[in-house]
N, C-alpha and C positions, 0 to 999 in steps of 0.2 A: 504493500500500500504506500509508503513513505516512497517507494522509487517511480510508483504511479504518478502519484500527485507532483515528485520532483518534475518527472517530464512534461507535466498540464505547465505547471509553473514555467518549464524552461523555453515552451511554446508563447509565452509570450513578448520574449527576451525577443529582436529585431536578430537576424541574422548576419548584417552585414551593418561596419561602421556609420556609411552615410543612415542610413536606416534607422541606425539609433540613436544617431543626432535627429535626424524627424522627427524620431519619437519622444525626444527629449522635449521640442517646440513645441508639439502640440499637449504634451502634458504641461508644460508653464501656460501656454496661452488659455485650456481648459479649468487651470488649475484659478487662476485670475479673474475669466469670468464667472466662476463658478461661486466661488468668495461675493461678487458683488453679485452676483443673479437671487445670492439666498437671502441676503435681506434687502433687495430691493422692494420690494412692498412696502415695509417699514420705512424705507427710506425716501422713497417716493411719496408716501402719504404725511408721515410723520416732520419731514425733514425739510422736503420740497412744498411740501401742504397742498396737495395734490387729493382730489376724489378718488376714487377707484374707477369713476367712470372718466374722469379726462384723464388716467393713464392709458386706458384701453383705448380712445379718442387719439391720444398723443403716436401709439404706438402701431395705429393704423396711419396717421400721415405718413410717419415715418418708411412704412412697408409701402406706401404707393411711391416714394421718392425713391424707395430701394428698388422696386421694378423698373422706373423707368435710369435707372442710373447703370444697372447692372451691366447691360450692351455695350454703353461708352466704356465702362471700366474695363471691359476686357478687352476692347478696342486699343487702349491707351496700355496695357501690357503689351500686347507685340511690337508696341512700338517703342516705347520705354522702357521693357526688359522683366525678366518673371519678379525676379528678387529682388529688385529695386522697388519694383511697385509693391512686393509682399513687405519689404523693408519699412519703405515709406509708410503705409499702411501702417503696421504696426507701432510706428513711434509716433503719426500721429493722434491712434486710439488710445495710447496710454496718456500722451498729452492731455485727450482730452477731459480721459479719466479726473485728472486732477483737479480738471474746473466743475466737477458737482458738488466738488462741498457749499460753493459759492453758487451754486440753484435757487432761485426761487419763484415760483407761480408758472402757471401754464405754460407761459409765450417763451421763459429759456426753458422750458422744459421742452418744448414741440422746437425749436432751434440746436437744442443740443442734440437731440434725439435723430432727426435728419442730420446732421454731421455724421454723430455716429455711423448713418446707414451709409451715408458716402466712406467714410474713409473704411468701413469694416467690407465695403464692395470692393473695392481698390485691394485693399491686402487679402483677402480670398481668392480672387479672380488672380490676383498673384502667385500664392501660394497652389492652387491649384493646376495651372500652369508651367510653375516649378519642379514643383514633383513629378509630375510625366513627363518635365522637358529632362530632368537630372538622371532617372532611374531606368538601366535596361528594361526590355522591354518586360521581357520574364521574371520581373521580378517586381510591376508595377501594382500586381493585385494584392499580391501577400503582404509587399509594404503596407499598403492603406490598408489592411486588417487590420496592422500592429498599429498605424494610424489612430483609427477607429477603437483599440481596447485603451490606445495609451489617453484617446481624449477623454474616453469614460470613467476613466481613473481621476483625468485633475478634476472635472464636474465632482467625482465625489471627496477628494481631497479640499475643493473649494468649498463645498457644500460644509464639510467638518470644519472649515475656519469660520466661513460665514454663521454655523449655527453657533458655536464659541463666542464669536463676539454678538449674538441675540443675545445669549446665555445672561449676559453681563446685564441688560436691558436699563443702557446707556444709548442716547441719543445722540450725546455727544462722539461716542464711539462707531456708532452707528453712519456719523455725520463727517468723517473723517475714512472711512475703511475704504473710501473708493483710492486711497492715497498707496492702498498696498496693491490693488488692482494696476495701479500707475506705477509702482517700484517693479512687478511680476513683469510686463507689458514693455519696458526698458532693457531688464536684463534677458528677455526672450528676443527682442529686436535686435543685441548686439549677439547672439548667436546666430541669426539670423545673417545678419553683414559678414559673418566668417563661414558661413557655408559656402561650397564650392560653387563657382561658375556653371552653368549646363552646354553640353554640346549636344543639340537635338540630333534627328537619327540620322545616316548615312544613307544614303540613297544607292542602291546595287552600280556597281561602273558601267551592264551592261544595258541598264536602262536609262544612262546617261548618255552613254555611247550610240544609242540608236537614234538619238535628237540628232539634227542638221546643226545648221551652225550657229552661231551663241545668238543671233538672234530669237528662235528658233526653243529654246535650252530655258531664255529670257522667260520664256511667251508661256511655256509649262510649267513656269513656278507660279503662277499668276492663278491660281484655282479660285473657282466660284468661294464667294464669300459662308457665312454660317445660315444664313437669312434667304439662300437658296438650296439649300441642304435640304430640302423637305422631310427626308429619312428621319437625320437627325432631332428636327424641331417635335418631328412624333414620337422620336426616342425620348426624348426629354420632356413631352408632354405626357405621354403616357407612362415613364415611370414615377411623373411626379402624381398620377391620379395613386399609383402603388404605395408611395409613399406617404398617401394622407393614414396609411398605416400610425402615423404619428399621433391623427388628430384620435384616434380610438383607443390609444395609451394613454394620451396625457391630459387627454377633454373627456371624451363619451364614457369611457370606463368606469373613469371616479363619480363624473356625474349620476353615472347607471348605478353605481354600488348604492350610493348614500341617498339617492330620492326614488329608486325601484328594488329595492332587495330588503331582506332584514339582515343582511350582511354589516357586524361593528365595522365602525368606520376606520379604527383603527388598522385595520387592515390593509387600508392602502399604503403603509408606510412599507409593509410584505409587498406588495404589488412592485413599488418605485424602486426598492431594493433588491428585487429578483431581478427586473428589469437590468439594472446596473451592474449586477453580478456576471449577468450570463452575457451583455456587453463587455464585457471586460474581459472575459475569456473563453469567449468560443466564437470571433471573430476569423482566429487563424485556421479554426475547422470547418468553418460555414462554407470559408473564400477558397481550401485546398482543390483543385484541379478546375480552378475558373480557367480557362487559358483561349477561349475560342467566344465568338457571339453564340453560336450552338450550346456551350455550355453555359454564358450569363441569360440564354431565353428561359434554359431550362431553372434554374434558380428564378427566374421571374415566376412559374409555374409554380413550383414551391412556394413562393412568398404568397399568392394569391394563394394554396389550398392553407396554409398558417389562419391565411387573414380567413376566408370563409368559414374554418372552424372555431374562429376566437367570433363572429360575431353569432350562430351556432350556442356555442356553450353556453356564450352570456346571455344573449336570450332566453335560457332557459332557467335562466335563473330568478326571477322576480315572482315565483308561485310554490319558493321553494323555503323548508326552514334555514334559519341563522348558518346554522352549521356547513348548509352541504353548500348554500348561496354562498357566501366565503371560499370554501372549495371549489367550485366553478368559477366564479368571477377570475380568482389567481392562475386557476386553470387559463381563463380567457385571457389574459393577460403574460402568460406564458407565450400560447401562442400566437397572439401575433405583436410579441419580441420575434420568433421566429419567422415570422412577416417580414419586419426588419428587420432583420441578421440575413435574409435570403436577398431581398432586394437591394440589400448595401452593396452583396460580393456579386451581383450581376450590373451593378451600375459601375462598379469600380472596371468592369471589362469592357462595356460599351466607353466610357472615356479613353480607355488605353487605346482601343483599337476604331473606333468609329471618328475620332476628332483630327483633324488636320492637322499636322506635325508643325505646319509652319503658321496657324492659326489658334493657337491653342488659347488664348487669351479672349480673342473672339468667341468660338466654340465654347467657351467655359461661362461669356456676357450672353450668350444665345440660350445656352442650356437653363442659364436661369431665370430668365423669361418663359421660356416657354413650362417650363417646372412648377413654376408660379403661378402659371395660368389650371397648368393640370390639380391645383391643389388648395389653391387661395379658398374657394368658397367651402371645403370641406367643414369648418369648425360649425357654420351655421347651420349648410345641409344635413349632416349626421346627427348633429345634436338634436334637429328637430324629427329627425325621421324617426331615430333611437324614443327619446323623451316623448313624442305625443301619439308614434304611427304604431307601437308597439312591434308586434311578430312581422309586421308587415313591413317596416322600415328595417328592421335588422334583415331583413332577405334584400332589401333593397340596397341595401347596403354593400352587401356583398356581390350581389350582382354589378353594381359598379366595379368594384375589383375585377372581376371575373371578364369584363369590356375592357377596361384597363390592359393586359397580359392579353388580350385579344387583338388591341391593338398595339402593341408594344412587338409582334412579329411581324408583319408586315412592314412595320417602319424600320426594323432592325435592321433587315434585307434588303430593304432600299438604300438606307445608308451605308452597308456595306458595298452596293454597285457603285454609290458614287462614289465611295474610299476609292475603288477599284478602278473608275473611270480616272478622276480628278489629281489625287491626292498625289504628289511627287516630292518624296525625303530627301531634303538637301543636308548637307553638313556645315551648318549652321551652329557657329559660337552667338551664344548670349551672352550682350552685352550686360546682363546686369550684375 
């Protein structure tokens, strides 16, 4: 047993040094938000003297400015460089970090709030970008698993600082924590400035060699932009309807336990904690022999039957006692974490292989648009169909999924033709 668990354990460790400098980034930068996300409520209401409804008001401006910003920002990587823009980014989220303590009333709260979304679009769209442009190719999906466990770890690393200083239930301390969020956020940025250079992929000699003359060579690198990719904008549309997987873990769920169940409510803290546990480490098992679109469709397949049995079990749970509601709910809540843990390691393969080598910044301001679009309305749709439609919204529900992963092949295969028509690998150093 002890050498079992050594190896679960040693599976989360990155393989390869750049890998574990990533992993190191995104556990400080998880670790950072995670600290200010946990008492943000407090802090926003308390602090900033703020409703709960003009947070939710503030925090939808803010999501309509990040839609339409996302494009440009990844437009302004391929031109400005992965890690430059991830760099910049990140020093000026920390920056800005430090001007909440000095917050007050709605108008810098909906001011800071859109900064935020700009400068946190810019260093994503960076960082995103980075990482496919730095790491072979074979080696892009397993990285972002170890990605993916190490950010799930600083959220709950965060989470244990931020409930510490609740603990204290100082306002002044409260009024101030965004200041370690801004210390986190500096020393992850200057890791960041020392990571390596990227040289994107090499393009075979003898498909180089078959071009005429450099005019000719010129004329082939020039591929249709993201915004004609139709393939891809349905990739991205359609895993982001897969993805509202999110809204059913962290909206519909809790909502369902504590106003349809006789499920204690304490329960959900089991829910958010399984959740976080089994991201944490079974990321590297989900993602093992992702290597082709054939095998990220077949994990979208998976992610949808996760998702159709969590909405399924939970259903069934509102005519049932304390006991076994509890048990089903965590149940439902199991799987569809397995929802997402299916559809992370198939979207990690559609970006390796579906995005243009020389457009990745783009591809990356396109993908999330169209993401956003497949997913934006999910908190109000679900909620209501869950909350008022009963057995009849939970199947509706899932049938959406089920449309989702239906249309998620089709567009797969299309963008794989135009990879195949379009797409020409230069050996191309990043400037950043």
């Amino acid at each position: 047993m002890p050498s079992r668990l050594g190896r679960v354990v040693g599976r989360l460790i990155p393989p390869t040094p750049l890998s574990r400098r990533l992993a190191v980034q995104s556990l400080l930068f998880s670790t950072g938000a995670g600290t200010f996300n946990t008492g943000s409520a407090v802090f926003f209401t308390q602090v900033v003297g703020l409703s709960a409804a003009k947070v939710g008001l503030g925090m939808t401006i803010a999501g309509v400015v990040s839609f339409f910003v996302a494009y440009p920002a990844g437009k302004m990587v391929d031109r400005i460089g992965t890690k430059r823009m991830w760099a910049a980014g990140t020093i000026a989220g920390a920056a800005l970090f430090a001007g909440w303590p000095w917050m007050h009333g709605f108008t810098q709260y909906v001011a800071m709030s859109i900064a935020f979304e700009i400068v946190n679009n810019i260093g994503y769209a960076g960082y995103q970008a980075y990482v496919l442009s730095v790491l072979p190719e074979k080696e892009r999906v397993e990285t972002q698993a170890h990605l993916y466990s190490a950010l799930n770890l600083g959220f709950t690393l965060g989470a244990i600082i931020g409930g510490i200083a609740l603990a204290f239930d100082s306002l002044t301390l409260i009024r101030w924590l965004p200041l370690l969020t801004t210390a986190i956020g500096f020393v992850n940025a200057s890791r960041i400035i020392r990571l390596p250079n990227p040289v994107r992929e090499v393009a075979p000699e003898p498909a180089l060699a078959e071009l005429g003359d450099a005019d000719q060579r010129a004329t082939a690198t020039q591929t249709p932009g993201a915004l004609r990719n139709r393939g891809w904008l349905g990739v991205s549309f359609f895993t982001g309807i897969l993805w509202t997987n999110q809204t059913l873990l962290n909206v519909v769920i809790p909502l369902w336990l504590v106003q349809r169940t006789h499920a204690p409510h304490w329960i959900l803290a089991w829910l958010f904690g399984t959740n976080t546990v089994l991201c944490i480490f079974l990321p590297q098992f989900t993602s093992k022999g992702v290597n082709t679109i054939t095998d990220a469709l077949r994990r979208a397949r998976w992610s949808t039957g996760f998702f159709v049995a969590s909405c399924l079990i939970t259903m069934a749970t509102h005519s049932v006692a304390a006991f076994w509601a509890a048990l089903l709910v965590w149940l439902g809540h199991v799987t569809v974490t397995g929802a997402e843990l299916a559809i992370g390691s198939g979207s990690w393969a559609f970006q390796a292989k579906l995005m243009d080598p020389g457009r990745r910044g783009e591809y990356g301001g396109a993908q999330e648009v169209a993401k956003t679009l497949g997913q934006w309305w999910a908190p109000a749709a679900y909620t209501w169909l869950a909350m008022t439609q009963g057995d009849i919204g939970w199947m509706v529900i899932a049938l959406i999924a089920v449309v989702g992963t239906l249309g998620l092949h089709p567009s797969a295969r299309a963008a794989e033709r135009f990879a195949a028509r379009h797409f020409t690998r230069l050996d191309v150093v990043d400037v950043a």
